[in-house]
C-alpha positions in Angstrom: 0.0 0.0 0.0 1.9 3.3 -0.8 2.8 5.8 1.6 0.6 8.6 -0.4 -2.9 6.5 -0.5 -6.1 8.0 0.2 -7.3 6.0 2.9 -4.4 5.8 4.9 -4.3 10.2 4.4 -7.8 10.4 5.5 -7.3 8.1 8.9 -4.2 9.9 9.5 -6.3 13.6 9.2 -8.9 11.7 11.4 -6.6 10.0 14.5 -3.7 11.9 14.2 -0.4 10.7 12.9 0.7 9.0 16.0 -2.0 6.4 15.8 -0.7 5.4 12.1 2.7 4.5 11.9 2.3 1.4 9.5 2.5 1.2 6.3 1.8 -2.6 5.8 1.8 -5.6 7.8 3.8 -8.5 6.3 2.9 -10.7 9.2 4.8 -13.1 12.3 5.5 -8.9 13.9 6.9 -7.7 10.8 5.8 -4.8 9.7 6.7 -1.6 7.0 6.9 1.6 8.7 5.0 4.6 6.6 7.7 7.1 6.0 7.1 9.8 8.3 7.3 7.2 11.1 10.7 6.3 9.7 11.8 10.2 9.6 11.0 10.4 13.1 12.8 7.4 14.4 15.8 8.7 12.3 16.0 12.1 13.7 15.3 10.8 17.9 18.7 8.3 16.6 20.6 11.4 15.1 20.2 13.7 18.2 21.2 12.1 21.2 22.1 15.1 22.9 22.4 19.0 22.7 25.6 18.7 21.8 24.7 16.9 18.5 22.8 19.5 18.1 25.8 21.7 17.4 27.7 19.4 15.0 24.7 19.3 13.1 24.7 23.5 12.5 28.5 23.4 11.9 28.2 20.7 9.4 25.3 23.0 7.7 27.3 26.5 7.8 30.2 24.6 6.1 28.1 22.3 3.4 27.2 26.2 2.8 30.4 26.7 1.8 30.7 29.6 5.0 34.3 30.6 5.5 33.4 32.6 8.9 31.3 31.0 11.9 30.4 32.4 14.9 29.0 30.2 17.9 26.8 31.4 21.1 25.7 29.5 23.6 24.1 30.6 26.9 22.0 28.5 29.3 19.1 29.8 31.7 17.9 27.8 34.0 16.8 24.7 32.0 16.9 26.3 28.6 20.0 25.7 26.8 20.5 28.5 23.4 22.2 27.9 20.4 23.2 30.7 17.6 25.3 30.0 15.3 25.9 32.8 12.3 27.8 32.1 9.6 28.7 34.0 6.1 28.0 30.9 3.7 25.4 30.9 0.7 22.2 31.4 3.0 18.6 30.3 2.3 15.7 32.5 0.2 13.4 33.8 2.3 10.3 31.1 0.8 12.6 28.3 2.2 13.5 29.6 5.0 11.2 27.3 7.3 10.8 24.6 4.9 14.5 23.6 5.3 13.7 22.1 8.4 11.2 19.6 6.7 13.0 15.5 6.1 14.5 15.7 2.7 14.9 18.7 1.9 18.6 19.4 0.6 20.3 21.9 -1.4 23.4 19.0 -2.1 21.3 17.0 -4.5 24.4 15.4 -6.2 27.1 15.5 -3.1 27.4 13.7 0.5 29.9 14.8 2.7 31.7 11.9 5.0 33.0 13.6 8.5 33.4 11.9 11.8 30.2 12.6 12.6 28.9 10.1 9.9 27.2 10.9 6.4 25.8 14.5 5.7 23.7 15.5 3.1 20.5 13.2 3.2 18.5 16.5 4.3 17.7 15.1 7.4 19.9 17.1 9.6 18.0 20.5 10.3 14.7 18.2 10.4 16.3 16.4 13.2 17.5 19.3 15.1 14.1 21.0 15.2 12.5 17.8 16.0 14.6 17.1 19.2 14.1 21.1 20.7 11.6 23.5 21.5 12.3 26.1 19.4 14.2 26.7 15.5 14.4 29.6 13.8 16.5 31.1 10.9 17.4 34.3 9.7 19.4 34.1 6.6 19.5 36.4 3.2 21.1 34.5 -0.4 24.5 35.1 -0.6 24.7 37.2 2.7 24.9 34.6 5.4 22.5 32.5 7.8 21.6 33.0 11.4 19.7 29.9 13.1 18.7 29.9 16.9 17.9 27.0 18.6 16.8 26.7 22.1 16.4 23.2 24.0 14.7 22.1 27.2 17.8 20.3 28.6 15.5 18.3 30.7 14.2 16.9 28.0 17.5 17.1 25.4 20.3 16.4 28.1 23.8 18.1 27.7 27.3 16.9 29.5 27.0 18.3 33.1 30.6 20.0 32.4 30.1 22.6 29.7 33.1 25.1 30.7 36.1 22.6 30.0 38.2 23.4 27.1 39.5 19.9 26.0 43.5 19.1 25.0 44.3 19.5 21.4 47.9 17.8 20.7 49.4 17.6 17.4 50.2 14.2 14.8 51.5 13.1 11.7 47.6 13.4 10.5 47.3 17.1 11.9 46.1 18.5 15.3 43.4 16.7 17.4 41.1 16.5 20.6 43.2 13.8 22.5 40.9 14.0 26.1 38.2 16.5 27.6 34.7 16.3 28.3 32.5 15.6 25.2 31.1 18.6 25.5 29.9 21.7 23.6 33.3 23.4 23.1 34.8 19.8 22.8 32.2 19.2 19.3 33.4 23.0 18.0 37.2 22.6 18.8 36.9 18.9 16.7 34.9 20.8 14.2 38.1 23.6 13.9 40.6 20.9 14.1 39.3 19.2 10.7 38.9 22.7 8.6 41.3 24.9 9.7 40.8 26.8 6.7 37.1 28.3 8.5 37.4 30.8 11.0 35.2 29.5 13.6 34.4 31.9 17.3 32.8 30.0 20.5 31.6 32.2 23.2 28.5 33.7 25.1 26.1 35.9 23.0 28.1 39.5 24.2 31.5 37.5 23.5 30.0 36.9 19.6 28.5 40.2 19.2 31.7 42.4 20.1 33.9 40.0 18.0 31.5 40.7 14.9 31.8 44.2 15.6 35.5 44.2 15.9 36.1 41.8 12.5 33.7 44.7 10.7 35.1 47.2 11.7 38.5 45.3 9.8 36.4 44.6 6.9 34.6 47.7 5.8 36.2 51.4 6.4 34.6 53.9 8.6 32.3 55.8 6.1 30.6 51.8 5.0 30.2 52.1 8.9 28.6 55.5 9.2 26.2 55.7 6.0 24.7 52.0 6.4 21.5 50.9 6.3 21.8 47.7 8.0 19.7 46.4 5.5 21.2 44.4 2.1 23.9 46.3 2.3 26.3 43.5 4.5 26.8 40.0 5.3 24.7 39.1 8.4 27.4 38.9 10.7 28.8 42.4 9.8 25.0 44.3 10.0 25.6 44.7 14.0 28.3 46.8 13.3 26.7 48.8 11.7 24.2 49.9 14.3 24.2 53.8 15.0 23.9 53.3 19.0 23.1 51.2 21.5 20.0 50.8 21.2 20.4 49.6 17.3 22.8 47.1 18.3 20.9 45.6 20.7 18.0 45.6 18.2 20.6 44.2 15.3 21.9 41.3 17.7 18.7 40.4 18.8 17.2 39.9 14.7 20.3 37.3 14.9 19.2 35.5 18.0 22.2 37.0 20.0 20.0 38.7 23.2 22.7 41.8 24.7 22.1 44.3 27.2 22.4 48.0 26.2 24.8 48.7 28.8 26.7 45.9 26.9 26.1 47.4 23.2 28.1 50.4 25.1 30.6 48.6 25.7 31.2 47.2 22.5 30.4 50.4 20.3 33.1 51.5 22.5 35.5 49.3 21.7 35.6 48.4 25.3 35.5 44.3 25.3 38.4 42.2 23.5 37.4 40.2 20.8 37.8 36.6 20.5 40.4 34.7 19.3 39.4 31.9 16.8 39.0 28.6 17.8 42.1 27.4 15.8 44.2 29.7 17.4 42.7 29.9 21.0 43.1 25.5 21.3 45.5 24.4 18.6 48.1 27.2 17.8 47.9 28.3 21.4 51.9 28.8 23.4 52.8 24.7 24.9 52.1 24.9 28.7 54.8 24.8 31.1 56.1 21.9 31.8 54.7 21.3 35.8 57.2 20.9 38.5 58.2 18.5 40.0 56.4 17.0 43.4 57.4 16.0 46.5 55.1 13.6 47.5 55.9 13.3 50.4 55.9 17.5 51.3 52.5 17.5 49.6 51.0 14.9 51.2 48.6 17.4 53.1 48.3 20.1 50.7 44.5 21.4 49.6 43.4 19.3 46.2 40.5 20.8 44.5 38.8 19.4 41.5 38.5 21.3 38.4 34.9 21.2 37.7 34.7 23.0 41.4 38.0 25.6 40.7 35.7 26.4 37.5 32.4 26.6 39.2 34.6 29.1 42.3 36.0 31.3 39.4 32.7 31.7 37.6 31.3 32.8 41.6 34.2 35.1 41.9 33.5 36.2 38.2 29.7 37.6 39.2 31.0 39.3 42.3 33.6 40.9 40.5 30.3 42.7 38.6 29.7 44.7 41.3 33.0 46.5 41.9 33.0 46.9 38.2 29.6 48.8 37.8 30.9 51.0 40.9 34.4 51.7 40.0 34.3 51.4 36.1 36.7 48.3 36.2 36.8 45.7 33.3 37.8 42.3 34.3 41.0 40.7 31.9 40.0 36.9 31.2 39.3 34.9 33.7 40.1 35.0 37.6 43.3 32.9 38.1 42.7 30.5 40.9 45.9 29.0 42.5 46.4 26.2 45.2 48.8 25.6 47.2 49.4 23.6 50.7 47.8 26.0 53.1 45.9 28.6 50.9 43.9 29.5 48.0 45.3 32.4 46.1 42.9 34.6 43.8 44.4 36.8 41.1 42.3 39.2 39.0 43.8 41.3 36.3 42.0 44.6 35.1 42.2 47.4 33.2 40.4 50.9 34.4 38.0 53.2 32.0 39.3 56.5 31.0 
């Protein structure tokens, strides 16, 4: 009986699809699934977790040939976000939500083979919306896509350690993730490692805006800046830049997905926060690490040991208190608190810089 008869269409309007997943019954339990039965068992297979999730986008930006990505990711509460921008090919408005039906591909005559598995049977974006609560895109032809995903992680679980960079060491095949959690950063840093020739950025939603600002600002002189109309003009990823005031660049990040404060589009109109370093050069080209000294075993017997999940969740504490003198004082904060252990005390180290 084929998957397009009238019967089985009219039940189907009738009961709902969930009560007809069959197609025909050959009998002794075998059976042949209709195939929008089979579409949904293949996309709860492909996303076993949020962080499949984000293979599945990076795979997309770069089967749209994009040379550039940018990453977000935030998490409130139980809600996990996902933007990732990208300056590829992008989508025509009219297919802008159909891309996320099964099928639907723009790589009729190519697959591409990855570690992840085979890519390019249009299933991927159908599998990601599927498996979260919420998919949207934002894209213009030639100018660049911007999809936001956000995910009940309750009900898409994510690896409990999300800050952990992993280790990238270098072989005879080229550098790769040797150990780490497999977590978000952990997919993106693989993701760099295998096409070094994209430029991919992984931060929070302010770290992604002011580093699109700043690699704007590079591309286009100041009067492409000051006469824009942040409309066709630019590339997705460049239109924040564009933005007159704070206000506008809030309003600019947010058509991308990317939510920012206006005391933070301030900041970055103001050239205030450091942009990010890519992926590539942040964990593969970064300087080799000291070599550790050597230890006594016997002097450090008693000395304080503190795991590094808990020094991470202590410096993120110390990084929220540190708000507070810096909305007082006008301080900025310079990376991350540096946290150091020894025998009989815990040292804390911030580095800053003071506004003019």
């Amino acid at each position: 009986m084929p998957d397009h008869d009238p019967l089985i269409d009219l039940v189907a309007s009738v009961s709902g699809e969930e009560y007809l997943k069959v197609e025909e019954d050959l009998g002794d339990g075998y059976v042949r699934l209709r195939v929008s039965e089979a579409e949904r068992r293949q996309a709860e297979h492909d996303i076993q977790g949020f962080e499949d999730v984000v293979v599945e986008l990076l795979r997309n930006s770069r089967d749209a040939h994009a040379k550039r990505i940018f990453v977000a990711t935030s998490r409130d509460g139980e809600l996990r976000t996902l933007v990732v921008v990208d300056d590829g090919a992008g989508v025509p408005g009219h297919l802008q939500d159909r891309i996320f039906e099964p099928r639907v591909t723009s790589k009729l005559d190519t697959m591409t083979t990855d570690r992840w598995g085979v890519h390019g049977r249009g299933m991927a974006l159908f599998s990601v919306r599927s498996s979260v609560r919420d998919a949207t895109v934002v894209s213009a032809p030639h100018r660049g896509l911007a999809i936001q995903v956000v995910a009940d992680t309750e009900v898409l679980g994510e690896r409990a350690d999300q800050s952990t960079w992993p280790v990238v060491e270098n072989s005879s095949d080229g550098p790769d993730v040797v150990r780490g959690p497999h977590n978000i950063v952990r997919r993106v840093v693989e993701f760099a490692c295998d096409h070094p020739d994209v430029d991919v950025y992984f931060g929070s939603p302010t770290e992604i805006v002011s580093t699109m600002c700043a690699d704007a600002r590079k591309a286009l002189d100041a009067s492409e800046l000051m006469f824009a109309d942040d409309d066709a003009r630019f590339p997705l990823w460049q239109r924040p830049a564009a933005s007159a005031d704070a206000a506008e660049l809030v309003a600019a990040s947010a058509r991308l997905g990317l939510d920012i404060s206006e005391r933070t589009g301030h900041r970055i109109l103001s050239q205030e926060l450091a942009p990010l370093d890519s992926v590539w050069d942040h964990a593969v080209e970064e300087e080799e690490p000291e070599a550790e000294p050597t230890i006594d075993i016997y002097k450090d017997r008693r000395s304080v040991r503190i795991h590094g999940s808990d020094l991470e969740d202590f410096k993120r504490e110390l990084q929220d208190a540190f708000d507070t003198l810096s909305q007082r004082y006008y301080l900025h904060l310079k990376g991350e608190p540096r946290v150091t252990v020894t025998k009989d005390e815990i040292r804390v180290r911030f580095q800053i810089e003071k506004e003019d």
